[in-house]
C-alpha positions in Angstrom: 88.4 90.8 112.6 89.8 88.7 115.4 93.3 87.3 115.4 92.1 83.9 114.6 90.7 85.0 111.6 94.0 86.5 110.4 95.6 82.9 111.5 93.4 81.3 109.3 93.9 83.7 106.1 97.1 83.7 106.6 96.9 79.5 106.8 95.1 79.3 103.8 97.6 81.7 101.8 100.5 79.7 103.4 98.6 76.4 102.0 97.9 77.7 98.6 101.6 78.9 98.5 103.0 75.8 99.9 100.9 73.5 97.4 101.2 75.2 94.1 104.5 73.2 93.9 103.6 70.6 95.1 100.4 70.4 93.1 102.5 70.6 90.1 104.6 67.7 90.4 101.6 65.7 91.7 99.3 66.9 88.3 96.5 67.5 90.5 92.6 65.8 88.7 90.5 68.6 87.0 88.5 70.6 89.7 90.3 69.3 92.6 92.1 71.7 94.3 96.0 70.9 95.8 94.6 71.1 99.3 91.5 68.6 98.7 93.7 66.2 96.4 96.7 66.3 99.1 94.4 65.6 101.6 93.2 62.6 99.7 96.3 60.7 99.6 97.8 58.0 101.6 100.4 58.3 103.6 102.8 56.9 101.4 101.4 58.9 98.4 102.2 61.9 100.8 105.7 61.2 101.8 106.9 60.2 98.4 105.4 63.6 96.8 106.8 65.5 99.7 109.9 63.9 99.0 110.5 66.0 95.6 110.3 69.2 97.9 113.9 70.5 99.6 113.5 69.3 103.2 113.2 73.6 104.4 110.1 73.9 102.2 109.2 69.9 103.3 109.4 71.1 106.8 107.7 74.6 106.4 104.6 72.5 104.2 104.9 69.9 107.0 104.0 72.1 110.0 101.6 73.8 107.8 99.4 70.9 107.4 100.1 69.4 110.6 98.1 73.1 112.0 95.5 72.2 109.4 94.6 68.9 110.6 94.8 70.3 114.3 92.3 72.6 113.6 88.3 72.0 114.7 85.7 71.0 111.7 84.2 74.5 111.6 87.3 75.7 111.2 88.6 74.1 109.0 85.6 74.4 106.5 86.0 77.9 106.7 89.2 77.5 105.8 88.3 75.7 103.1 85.8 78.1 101.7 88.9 81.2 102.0 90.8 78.8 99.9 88.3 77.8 97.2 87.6 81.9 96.8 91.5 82.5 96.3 91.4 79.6 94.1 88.4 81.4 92.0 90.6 84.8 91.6 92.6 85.2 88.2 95.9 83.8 88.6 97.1 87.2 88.3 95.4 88.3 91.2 96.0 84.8 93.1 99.8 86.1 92.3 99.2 89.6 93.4 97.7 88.2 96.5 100.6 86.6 97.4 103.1 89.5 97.1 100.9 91.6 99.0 100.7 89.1 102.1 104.5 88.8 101.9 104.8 92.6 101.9 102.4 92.5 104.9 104.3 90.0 106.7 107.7 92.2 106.8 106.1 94.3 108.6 107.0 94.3 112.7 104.2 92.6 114.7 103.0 95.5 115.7 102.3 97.4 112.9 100.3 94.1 111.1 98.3 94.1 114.6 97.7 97.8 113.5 96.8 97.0 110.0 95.1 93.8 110.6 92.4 96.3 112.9 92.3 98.5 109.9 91.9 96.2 107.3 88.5 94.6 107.7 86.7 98.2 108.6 88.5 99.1 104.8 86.9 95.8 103.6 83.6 96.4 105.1 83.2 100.0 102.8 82.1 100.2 99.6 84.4 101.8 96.8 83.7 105.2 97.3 84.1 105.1 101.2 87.0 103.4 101.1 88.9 106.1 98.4 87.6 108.9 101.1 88.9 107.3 104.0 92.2 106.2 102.6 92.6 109.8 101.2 92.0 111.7 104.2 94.6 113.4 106.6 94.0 111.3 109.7 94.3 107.8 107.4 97.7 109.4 106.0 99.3 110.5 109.4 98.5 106.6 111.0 100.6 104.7 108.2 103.0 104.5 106.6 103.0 105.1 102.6 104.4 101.1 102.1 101.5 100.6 104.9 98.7 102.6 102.9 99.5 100.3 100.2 99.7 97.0 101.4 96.1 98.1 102.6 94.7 99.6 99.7 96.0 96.4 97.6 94.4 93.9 100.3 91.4 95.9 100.5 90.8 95.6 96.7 91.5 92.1 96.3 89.6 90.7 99.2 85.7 91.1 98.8 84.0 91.1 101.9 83.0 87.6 103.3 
């Protein structure tokens, strides 16, 4: 999985992160996601509802969306579709999610360009294949237990695309 991929999961996490607040103070319409509704507002309608947010998270939120709308169409439509699937997981496991990416994210730089190589071939296996791999003494000796973890957790949330 290319590094633009990762960008844009890790985008869409940030975005559905960053507008579960905000969704709740804005009461967001049946079936209209934060994103789509946020996108939908004016200016005005935007500032005063980012108003409510402290101005660190305002700012994080801010360059969020600003690398949203910077994006290309196609992009952004996958983007959209990653979201809408997060969306359509149990809040438990939206929740889950989120505490697994954040995990993932302490790692240094390095190690997540290690694990982000691993992490779609663990995605790409079935079940079965996955448990052999992940069990097995080469898989052991590359990461680290946390590392094993943050995979195996990713790997089971995540269907493949």
């Amino acid at each position: 999985m290319s590094e633009r991929v990762h960008t844009r999961i890790a985008v869409c996490l940030a975005l559905a992160t960053a507008l579960a607040p905000m969704t709740a103070v804005a009461q967001p319409r049946r079936g209209a996601s934060g994103l789509e509704q946020f996108r939908k507002m004016g200016p005005e309608e935007r500032r005063r509802l980012l108003e409510n947010i402290p101005p660190e998270r305002r700012k994080q939120i801010q360059e969020r969306l600003d690398r949203y709308e910077k994006m290309p169409p196609a992009e952004k439509a996958l983007l959209e579709r990653r979201y809408e699937r997060f969306r359509a997981l149990s809040p438990d496991k939206q929740e889950s999610l989120r505490r697994t990416w954040r995990r993932f994210m302490e790692f240094p730089a390095e190690r997540r360009a290690e694990l982000r190589q691993e992490w779609p071939v663990l995605r790409g296996m079935t079940k079965e294949e996955r448990d052999a791999w992940m069990s097995s003494e080469e898989f052991r000796a590359r990461y680290s237990s946390e590392e094993r973890e943050v995979l195996e957790e990713l790997s089971g949330l995540l269907e493949p695309p």
